[in-house]
C-alpha positions in Angstrom: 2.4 -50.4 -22.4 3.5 -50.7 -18.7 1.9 -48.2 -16.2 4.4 -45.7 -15.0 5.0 -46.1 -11.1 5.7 -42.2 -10.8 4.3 -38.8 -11.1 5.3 -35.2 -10.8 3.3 -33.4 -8.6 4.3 -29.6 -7.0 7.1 -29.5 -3.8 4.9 -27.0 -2.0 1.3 -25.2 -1.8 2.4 -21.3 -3.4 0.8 -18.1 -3.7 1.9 -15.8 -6.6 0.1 -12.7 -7.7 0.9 -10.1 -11.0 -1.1 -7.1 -12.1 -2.4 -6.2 -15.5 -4.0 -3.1 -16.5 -5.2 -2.4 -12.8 -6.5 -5.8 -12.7 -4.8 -8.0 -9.8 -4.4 -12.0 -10.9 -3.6 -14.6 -7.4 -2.7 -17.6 -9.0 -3.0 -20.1 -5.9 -1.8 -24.1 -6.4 -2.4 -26.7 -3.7 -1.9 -30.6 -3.6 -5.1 -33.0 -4.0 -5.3 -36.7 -4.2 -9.1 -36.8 -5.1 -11.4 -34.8 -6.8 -13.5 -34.1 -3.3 -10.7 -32.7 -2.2 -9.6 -30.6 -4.8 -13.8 -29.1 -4.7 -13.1 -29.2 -1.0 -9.7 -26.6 -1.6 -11.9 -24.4 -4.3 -14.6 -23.8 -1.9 -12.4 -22.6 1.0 -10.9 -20.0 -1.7 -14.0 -19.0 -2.9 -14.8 -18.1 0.5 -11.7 -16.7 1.1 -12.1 -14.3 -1.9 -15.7 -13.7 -1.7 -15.4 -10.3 -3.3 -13.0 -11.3 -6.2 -14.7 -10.6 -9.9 -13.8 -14.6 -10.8 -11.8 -17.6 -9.2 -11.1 -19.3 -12.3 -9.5 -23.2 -11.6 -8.2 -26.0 -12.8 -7.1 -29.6 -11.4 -6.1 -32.8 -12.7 -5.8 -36.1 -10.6 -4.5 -39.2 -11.5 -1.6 -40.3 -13.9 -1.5 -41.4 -17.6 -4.9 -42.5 -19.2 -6.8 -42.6 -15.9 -6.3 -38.9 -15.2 -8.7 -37.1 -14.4 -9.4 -32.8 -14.9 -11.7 -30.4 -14.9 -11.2 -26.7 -15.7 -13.2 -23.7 -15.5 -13.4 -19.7 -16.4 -16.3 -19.2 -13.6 -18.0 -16.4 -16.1 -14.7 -15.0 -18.3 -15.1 -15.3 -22.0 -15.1 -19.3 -22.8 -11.6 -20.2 -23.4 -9.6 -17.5 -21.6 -8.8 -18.7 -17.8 -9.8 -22.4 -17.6 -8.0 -23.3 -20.2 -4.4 -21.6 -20.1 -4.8 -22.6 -16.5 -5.5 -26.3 -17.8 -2.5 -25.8 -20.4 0.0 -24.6 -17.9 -0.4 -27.7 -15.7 -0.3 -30.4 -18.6 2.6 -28.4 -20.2 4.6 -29.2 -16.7 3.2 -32.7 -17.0 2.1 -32.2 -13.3 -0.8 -34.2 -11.4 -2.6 -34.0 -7.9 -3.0 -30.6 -7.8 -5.5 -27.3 -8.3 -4.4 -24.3 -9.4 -6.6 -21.2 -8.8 -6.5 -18.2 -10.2 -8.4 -15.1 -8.5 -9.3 -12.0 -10.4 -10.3 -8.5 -8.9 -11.1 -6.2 -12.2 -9.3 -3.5 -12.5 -11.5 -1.5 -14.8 -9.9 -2.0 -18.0 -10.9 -4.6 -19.9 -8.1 -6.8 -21.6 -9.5 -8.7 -24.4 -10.1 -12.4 -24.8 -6.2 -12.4 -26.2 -5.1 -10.5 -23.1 -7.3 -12.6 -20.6 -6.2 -15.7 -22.2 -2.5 -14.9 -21.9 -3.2 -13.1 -18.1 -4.3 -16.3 -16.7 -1.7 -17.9 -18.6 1.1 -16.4 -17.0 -0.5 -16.4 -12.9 -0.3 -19.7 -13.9 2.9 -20.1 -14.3 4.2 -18.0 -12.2 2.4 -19.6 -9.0 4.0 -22.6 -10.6 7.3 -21.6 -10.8 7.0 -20.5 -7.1 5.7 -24.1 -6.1 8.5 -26.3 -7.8 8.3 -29.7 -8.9 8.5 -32.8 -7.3 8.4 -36.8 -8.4 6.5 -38.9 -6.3 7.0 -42.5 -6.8 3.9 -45.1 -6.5 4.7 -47.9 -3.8 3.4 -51.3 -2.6 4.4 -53.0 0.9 5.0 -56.5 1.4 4.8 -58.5 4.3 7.1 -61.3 4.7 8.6 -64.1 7.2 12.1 -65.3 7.3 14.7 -67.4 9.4 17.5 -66.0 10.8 20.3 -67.7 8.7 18.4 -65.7 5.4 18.1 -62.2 7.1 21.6 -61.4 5.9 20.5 -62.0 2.3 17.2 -60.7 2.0 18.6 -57.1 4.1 21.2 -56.9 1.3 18.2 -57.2 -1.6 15.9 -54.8 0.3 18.5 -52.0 0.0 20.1 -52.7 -3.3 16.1 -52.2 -4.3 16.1 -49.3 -2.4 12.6 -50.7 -0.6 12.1 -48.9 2.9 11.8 -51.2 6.1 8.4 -50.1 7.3 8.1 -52.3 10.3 10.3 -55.5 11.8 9.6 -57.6 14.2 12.5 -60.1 15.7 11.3 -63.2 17.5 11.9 -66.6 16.5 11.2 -65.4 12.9 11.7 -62.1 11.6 8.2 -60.5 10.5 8.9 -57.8 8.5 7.0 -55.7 6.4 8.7 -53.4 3.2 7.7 -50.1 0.9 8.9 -50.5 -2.6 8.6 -49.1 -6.1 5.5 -51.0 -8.2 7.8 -51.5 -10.7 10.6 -53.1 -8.6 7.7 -55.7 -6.6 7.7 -58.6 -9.0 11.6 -58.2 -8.7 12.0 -58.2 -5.2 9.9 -61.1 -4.8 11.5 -62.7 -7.4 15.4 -62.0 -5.8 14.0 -63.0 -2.3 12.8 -66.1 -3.1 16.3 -66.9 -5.0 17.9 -66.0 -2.1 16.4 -67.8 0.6 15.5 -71.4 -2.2 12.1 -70.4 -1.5 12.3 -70.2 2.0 10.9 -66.9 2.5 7.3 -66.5 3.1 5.8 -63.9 1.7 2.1 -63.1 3.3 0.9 -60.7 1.1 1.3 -57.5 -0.9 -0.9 -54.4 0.1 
């Protein structure tokens, strides 16, 4: 099965907060691109909200098979924060992100059923509030052509919808493209056609 070249991620850090029962629930999301990061964002909310009862989290990293999560109810019953936080995330099919949630007890006590679905819903909300966003997974190419093929390969690079990154005109034309993974093997492919193999292409990176 072919590795997607995409992934949904949220539009925009958010800050949401609902209150239950006296308790007060700041759901929190940020973007991360690495787990370091994402321990990096916890720690500055922990420290943010030193005197909160819990800062229960969750992240995920990565796309299909290779992502990677972790989840936690800092000290709520097992099952009731991590978790729904965990659920709400995979149920958007979202990636390179952490979502906190930040409680300050109230002084009623809710129940595992009323924690679990607490969490559940800062979760969402905060997620709501952020919005989704597809991020697409690129490569650049560097490449030298002659002038007479410049024509040909500019009409490929925006049919492909690859972005010019840099271009340098001398007596060759350096240039260097963005494109969609999935679209490489063609663009090399349709360049090469285009030019009877008179392109050169340096290298992908």
């Amino acid at each position: 099965m072919e590795k997607s070249d995409s992934f949904i991620t949220i539009k925009k850090p958010a800050e949401s907060e609902i209150k239950i029962k006296g308790s007060r629930f700041i759901g929190q999301v940020f973007k991360c691109d690495s787990e370091p990061q994402a321990v990096s964002i916890l720690e500055s909310v922990r420290k943010k909200f030193y005197d909160a009862t819990h800062n229960c989290f969750a992240y995920r990293i990565g796309s299909d098979n290779d992502a990677l999560f972790r989840y936690s109810d800092d000290g709520e019953p097992s099952g009731t924060a991590g978790k729904p936080i965990y659920d709400r995330i995979e149920g958007h099919n979202l990636t390179n992100l952490i979502l906190i949630v930040t409680r300050y007890f109230g002084g009623t006590k809710l129940g595992t059923g009323g924690l679990t679905r607490a969490y559940s819903e800062a979760a969402r909300s905060v997620l709501e509030k952020a919005g989704d966003l597809e991020v697409y997974i690129t490569e650049q190419i560097s490449f030298t052509v002659k002038f007479p093929d410049y024509g040909s390969v500019e009409r490929i690079i925006h049919q492909l919808e690859a972005r010019i990154v840099s271009s340098d005109f001398s007596d060759k034309i350096k240039m260097v493209v963005e494109i969609r993974l999935s679209l490489v093997k063609k663009f090399r492919e349709a360049v090469t056609d285009a030019t009877s193999g008179r392109i050169e292409i340096e290298q992908a990176r």
